[in-house]
N, C-alpha and C positions, 0 to 999 in steps of 0.2 A: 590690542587697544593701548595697556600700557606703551610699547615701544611707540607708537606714535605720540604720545604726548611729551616721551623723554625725546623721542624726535625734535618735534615742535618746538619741545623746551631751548633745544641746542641752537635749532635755526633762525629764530628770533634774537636768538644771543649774536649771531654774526649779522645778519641782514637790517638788524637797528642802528649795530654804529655805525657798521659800512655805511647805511644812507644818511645818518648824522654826520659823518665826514663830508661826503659827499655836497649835505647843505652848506656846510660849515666853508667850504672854500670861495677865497675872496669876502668873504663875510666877517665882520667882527672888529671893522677896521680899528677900534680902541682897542684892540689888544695889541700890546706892543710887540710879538712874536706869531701874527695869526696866522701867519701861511703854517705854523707847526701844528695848528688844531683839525685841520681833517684828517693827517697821517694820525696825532692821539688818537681820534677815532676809526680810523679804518683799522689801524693797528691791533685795536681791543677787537673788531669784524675777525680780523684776519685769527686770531689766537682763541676766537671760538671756532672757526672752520680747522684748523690743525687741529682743535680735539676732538671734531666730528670724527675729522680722518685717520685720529687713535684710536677712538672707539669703535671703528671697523674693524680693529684689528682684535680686539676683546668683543664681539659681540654685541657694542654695545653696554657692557657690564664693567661696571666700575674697575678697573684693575689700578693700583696703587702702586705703579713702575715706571719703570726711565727706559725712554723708546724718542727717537730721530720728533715726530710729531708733538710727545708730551715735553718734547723741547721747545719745540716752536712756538708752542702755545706760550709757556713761560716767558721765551724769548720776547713774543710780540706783546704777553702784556706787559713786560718789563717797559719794552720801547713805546707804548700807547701812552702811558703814565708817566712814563719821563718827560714824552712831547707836549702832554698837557701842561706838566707841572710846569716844563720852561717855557713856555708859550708867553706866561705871564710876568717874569724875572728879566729884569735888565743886566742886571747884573754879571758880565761874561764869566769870571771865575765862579760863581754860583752853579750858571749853568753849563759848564764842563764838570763840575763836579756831579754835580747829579745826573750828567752822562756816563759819566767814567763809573758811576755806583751802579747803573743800570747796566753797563758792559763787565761792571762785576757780577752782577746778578746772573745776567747769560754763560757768561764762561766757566763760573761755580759749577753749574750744574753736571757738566763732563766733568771737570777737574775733582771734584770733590762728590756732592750730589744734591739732591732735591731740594732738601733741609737747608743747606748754607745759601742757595740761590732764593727759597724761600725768605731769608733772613734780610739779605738785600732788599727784597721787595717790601719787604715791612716798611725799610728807611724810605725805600722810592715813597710810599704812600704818605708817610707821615712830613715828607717835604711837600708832595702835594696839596695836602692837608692847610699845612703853615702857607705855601705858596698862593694859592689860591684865596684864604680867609685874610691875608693882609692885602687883596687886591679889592677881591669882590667883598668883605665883610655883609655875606649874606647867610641865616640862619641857613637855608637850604645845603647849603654844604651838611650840615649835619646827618644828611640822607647818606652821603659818601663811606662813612665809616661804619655805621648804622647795618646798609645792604651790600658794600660792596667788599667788607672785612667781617664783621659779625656775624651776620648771616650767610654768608658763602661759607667763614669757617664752620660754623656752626653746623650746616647741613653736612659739610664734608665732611665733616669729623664721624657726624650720626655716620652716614655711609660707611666710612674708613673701619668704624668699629662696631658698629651691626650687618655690615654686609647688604643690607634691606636696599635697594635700587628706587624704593620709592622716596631716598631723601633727594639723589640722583636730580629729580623733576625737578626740584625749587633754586637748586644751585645759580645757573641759566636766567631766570627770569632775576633773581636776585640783583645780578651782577648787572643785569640789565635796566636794573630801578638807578643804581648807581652813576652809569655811563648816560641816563634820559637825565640825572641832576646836574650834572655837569653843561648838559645843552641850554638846561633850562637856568641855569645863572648867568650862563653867556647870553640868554635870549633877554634877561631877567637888565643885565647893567648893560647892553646894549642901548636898551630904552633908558638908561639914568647918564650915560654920556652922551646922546642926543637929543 
């Protein structure tokens, strides 16, 4: 019983964005970068299906390691979150920069490890963050940092250091409150530029 709900948990993490990508193209014509918001979100789809196909390899059981998969996964939220963030920046030296910091984030992880590619992603988020609140200045963005850093940390850490698999379930859905606020500000200043 539990493994189906840490199931469920995992498959709604990928099957939400992918199909918010999905809407998302061609769509959003006031964003000045919109052909990059379905890859942001397929790419967050794609980096919960790499950890499905981790967790094969553990049982399903939380394992706190560096494997080809728990790469990908980092990799493609790196790249999810970067496409979002430039999605909205004119700016070209901006946005090489906050590619080149997401290409740091990726390649940290073999060169060095988890930790250092974790570090990068903090900045990827917090450009997001700024990126995004000086476009859209809509309170909703506060759900971003809220379930998609706090609470994800939060759960992961319980995991990380009680071992308990039931903090596991909420991780997944979290991440996913995060990636539907995102759609829903694009859906939200779509109506306030037309």
């Amino acid at each position: 019983m539990f493994f189906s709900f840490l199931f469920l948990a995992h498959l709604q993490a990928s099957i939400i964005p992918i199909s918010l990508g999905i809407r998302s193209i061609k769509k959003f014509k006031h964003i000045r970068n919109n052909q990059l918001l379905p890859f942001g979100f397929i790419f967050l789809g794609l980096a919960s299906i790499s950890e499905m196909i981790d967790h094969t390899q553990t049982s399903w059981i939380y394992v706190d390691h560096s494997s080809l998969f728990n790469w990908l996964f980092y990799s493609f939220l790196s790249l999810g979150l970067t496409c979002l963030s430039i999605s909205v920046i004119k700016n070209k030296f901006i946005q090489k920069t906050n590619f080149c910091i997401s290409l740091c984030s990726i390649i940290s992880y073999f060169l060095f490890d988890k930790t250092i590619a974790l570090l990068f992603q903090v900045i990827i988020s917090i450009l997001l963050i700024i990126n995004w609140q000086r476009v859209f200045k809509d309170w909703l963005l506060v759900l971003y940092p809220i379930f998609g850093i706090f609470f994800t940390t939060f759960f992961g850490t319980r995991l990380s250091i009680s071992g308990d698999q039931f903090w596991h379930v909420f991780i997944g859905p979290s991440g996913t409150i995060s990636v539907l606020t995102f759609y829903l500000v694009l859906k939200r200043s779509d109506k306030k530029f037309t």
